[in-house]
C-alpha positions in Angstrom: 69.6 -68.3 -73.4 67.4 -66.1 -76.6 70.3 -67.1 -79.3 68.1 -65.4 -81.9 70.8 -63.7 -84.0 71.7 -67.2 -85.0 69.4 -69.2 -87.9 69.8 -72.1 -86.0 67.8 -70.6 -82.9 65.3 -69.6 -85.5 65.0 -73.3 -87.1 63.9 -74.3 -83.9 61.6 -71.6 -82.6 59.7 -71.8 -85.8 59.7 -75.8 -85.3 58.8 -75.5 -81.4 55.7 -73.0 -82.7 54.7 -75.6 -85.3 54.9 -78.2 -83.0 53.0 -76.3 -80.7 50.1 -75.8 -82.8 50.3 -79.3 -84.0 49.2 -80.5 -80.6 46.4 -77.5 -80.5 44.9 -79.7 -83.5 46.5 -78.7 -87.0 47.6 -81.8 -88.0 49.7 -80.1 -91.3 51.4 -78.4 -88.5 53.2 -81.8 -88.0 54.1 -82.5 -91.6 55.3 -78.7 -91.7 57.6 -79.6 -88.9 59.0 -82.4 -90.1 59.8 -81.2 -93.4 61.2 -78.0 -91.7 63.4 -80.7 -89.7 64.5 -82.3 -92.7 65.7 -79.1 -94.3 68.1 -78.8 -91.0 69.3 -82.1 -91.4 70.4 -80.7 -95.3 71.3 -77.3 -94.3 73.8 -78.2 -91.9 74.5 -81.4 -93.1 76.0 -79.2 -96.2 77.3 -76.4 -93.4 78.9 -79.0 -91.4 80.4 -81.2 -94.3 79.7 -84.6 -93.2 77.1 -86.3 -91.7 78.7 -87.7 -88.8 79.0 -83.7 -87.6 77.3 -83.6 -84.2 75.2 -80.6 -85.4 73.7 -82.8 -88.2 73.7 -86.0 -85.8 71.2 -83.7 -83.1 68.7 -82.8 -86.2 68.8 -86.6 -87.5 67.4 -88.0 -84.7 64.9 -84.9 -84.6 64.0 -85.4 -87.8 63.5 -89.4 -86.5 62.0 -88.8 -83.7 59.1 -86.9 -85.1 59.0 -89.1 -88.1 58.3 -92.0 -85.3 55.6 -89.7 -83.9 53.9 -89.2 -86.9 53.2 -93.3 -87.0 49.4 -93.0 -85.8 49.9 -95.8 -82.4 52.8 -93.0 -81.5 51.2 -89.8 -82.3 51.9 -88.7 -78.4 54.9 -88.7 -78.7 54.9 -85.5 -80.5 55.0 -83.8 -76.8 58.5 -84.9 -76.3 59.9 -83.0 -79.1 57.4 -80.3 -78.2 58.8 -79.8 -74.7 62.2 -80.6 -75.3 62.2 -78.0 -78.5 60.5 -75.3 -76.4 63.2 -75.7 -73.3 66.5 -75.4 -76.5 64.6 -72.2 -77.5 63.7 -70.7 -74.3 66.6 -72.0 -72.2 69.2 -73.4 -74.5 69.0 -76.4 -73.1 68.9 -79.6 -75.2 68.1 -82.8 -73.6 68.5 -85.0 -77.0 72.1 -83.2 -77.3 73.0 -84.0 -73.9 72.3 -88.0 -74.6 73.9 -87.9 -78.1 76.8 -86.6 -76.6 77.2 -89.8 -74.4 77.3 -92.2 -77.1 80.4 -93.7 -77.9 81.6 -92.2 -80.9 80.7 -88.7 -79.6 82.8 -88.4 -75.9 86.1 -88.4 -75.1 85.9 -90.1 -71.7 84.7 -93.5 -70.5 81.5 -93.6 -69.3 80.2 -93.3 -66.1 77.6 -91.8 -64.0 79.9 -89.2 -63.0 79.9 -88.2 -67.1 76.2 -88.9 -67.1 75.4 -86.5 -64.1 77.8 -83.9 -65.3 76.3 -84.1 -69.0 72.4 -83.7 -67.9 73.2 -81.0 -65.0 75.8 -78.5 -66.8 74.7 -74.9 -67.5 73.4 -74.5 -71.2 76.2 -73.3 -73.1 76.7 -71.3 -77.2 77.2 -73.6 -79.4 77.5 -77.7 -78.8 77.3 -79.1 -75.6 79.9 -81.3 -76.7 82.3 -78.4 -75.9 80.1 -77.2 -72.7 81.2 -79.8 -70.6 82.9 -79.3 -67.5 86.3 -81.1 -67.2 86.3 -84.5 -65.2 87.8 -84.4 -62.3 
């Protein structure tokens, strides 16, 4: 799903690409990234109106996530985000969306692994998985 009419799409193709070539051996690639990350955590976070959007919640744990990687003992973990950016801009699928969504404060049914099947197997959908979900049966 090519959302590429929306910035959004384009924060994380750009991000994927830098990423990408981070792991091809330019290392400012990484930082580039990262600040590039911590601009969507502002953009939205202003967009949004409140950090606890889920929008602003997905690029905060990016924005963790890679600052974890960029510790030296963790530096592979830069893959993750580079395959799991790749698949959002490609196929509009986000795995770190899809856990979010499970936590607590962000679902509107008890949890199970009915709601954990359903969350990791639905089609991507426009917009936020949190409003993708097929109803529970």
């Amino acid at each position: 799903m090519l959302m590429y009419r929306e910035l959004s799409w384009w924060y994380w193709a750009v991000t994927a690409a830098l990423l990408i070539a981070g792991l091809a051996g330019w290392a400012g690639a990484f930082h580039a990234a990262t600040a590039l990350s911590a601009l969507q955590v502002l953009h939205f976070r202003w967009r949004e109106g409140r950090f606890a959007a889920f929008p602003v919640q997905v690029r905060l744990a990016f924005t963790g996530l890679l600052l974890l990687a960029a510790w030296p003992p963790m530096k592979g973990l830069f893959w993750v985000p580079a395959i799991g950016t790749t698949a959002q801009v490609l196929f509009g699928y986000c795995l770190l969306a899809r856990g979010l969504s499970l936590l607590p404060w962000n679902r509107r049914e008890p949890w199970s692994w009915r709601l954990l099947r359903r969350t990791l197997t639905a089609a991507p959908v426009r917009g936020s998985i949190l409003q993708g979900l097929p109803a529970a049966r």
